[in-house]
Kinemage of the C-alpha trace (Angstrom):
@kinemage 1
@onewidth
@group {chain A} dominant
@subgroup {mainchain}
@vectorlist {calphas} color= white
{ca unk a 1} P -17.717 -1.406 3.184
{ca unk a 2} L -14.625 -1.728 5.133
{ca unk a 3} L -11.479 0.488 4.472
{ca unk a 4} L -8.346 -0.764 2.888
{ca unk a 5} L -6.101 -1.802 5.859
{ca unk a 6} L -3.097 -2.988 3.623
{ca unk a 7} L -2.049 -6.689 3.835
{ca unk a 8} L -2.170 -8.576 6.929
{ca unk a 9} L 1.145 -8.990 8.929
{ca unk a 10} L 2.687 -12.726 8.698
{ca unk a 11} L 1.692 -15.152 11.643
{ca unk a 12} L 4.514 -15.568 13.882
{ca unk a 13} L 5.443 -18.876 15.557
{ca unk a 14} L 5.651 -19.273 19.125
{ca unk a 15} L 6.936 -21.845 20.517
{ca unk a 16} L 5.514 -23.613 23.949
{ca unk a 17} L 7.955 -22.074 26.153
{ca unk a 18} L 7.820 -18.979 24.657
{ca unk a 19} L 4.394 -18.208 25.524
{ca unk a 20} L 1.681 -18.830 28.189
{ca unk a 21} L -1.109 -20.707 28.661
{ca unk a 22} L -1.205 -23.115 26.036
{ca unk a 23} L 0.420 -26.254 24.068
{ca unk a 24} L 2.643 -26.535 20.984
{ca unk a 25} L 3.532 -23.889 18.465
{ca unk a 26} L 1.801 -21.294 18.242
{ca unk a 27} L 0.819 -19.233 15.015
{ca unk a 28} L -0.250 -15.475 15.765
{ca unk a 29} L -0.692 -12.049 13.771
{ca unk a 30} L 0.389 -9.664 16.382
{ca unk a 31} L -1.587 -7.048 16.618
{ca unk a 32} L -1.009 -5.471 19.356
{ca unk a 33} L 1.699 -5.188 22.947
{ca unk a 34} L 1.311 -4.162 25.504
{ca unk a 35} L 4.829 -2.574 26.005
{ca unk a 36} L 4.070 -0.417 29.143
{ca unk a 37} L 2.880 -3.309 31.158
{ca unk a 38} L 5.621 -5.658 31.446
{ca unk a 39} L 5.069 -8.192 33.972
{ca unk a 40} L 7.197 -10.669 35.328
{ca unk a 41} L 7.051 -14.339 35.400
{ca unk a 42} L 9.099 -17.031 36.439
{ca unk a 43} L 12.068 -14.278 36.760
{ca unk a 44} L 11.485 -12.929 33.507
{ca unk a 45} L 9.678 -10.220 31.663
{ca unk a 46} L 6.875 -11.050 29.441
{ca unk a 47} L 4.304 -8.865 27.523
{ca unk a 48} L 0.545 -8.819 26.713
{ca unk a 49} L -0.200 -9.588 23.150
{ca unk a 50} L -3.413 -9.275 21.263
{ca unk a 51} L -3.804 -11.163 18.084
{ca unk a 52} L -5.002 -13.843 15.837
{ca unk a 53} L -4.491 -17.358 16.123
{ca unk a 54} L -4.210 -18.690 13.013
{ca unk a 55} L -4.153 -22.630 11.955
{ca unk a 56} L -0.439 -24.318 9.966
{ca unk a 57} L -2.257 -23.624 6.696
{ca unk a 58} L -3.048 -19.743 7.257
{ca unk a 59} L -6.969 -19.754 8.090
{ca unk a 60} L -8.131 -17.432 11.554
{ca unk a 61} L -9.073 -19.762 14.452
{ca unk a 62} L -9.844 -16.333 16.231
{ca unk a 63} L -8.660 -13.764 18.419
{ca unk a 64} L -5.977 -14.985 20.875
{ca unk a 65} L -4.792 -12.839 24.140
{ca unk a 66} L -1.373 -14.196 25.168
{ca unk a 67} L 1.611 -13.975 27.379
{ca unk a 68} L 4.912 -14.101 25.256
{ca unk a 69} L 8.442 -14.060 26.493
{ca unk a 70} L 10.096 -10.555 26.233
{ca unk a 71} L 12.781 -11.616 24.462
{ca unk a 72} L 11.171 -13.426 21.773
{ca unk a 73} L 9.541 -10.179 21.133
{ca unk a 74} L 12.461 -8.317 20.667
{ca unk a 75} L 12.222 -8.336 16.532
{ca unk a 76} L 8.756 -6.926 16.323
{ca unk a 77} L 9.396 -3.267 15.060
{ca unk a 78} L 7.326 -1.108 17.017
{ca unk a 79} L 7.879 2.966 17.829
{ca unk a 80} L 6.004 2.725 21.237
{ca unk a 81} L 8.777 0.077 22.567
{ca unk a 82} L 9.760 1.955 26.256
């Protein structure tokens, strides 16, 4: 039986620029940064992001490992932020 985890965080939306490798929007339940490994791209910083992918009407296409634009991370709440 699996434990309670609470309810699951709303997917975010990505845009194309925003993130890398990929096309279009992109819908993801963050589940993880990578905030000590910043690396730079393009003359910017950008973070590791584990998540799920999900589709425009909510289901899980499956577990997505992204590069996202540091700045568009900037409203995730997080206590392990450097």
């Amino acid at each position: 039986m699996d434990r309670n985890r609470g309810p699951e965080r709303p997917a975010l939306q990505f845009d194309e620029e925003d993130y890398c490798f990929g096309s279009g929007p992109l819908l993801l339940r963050v589940e993880r940064v990578l905030w000590d490994s910043p690396v730079e791209y393009h003359g910017e910083l950008w973070y590791e992001v584990d998540g799920v992918e999900v589709s425009s009407v909510g289901q899980h296409v499956g577990r997505r490992r992204v590069l996202i634009r540091a700045q568009r991370l900037a409203m995730l709440p997080s206590n392990r932020r450097p």
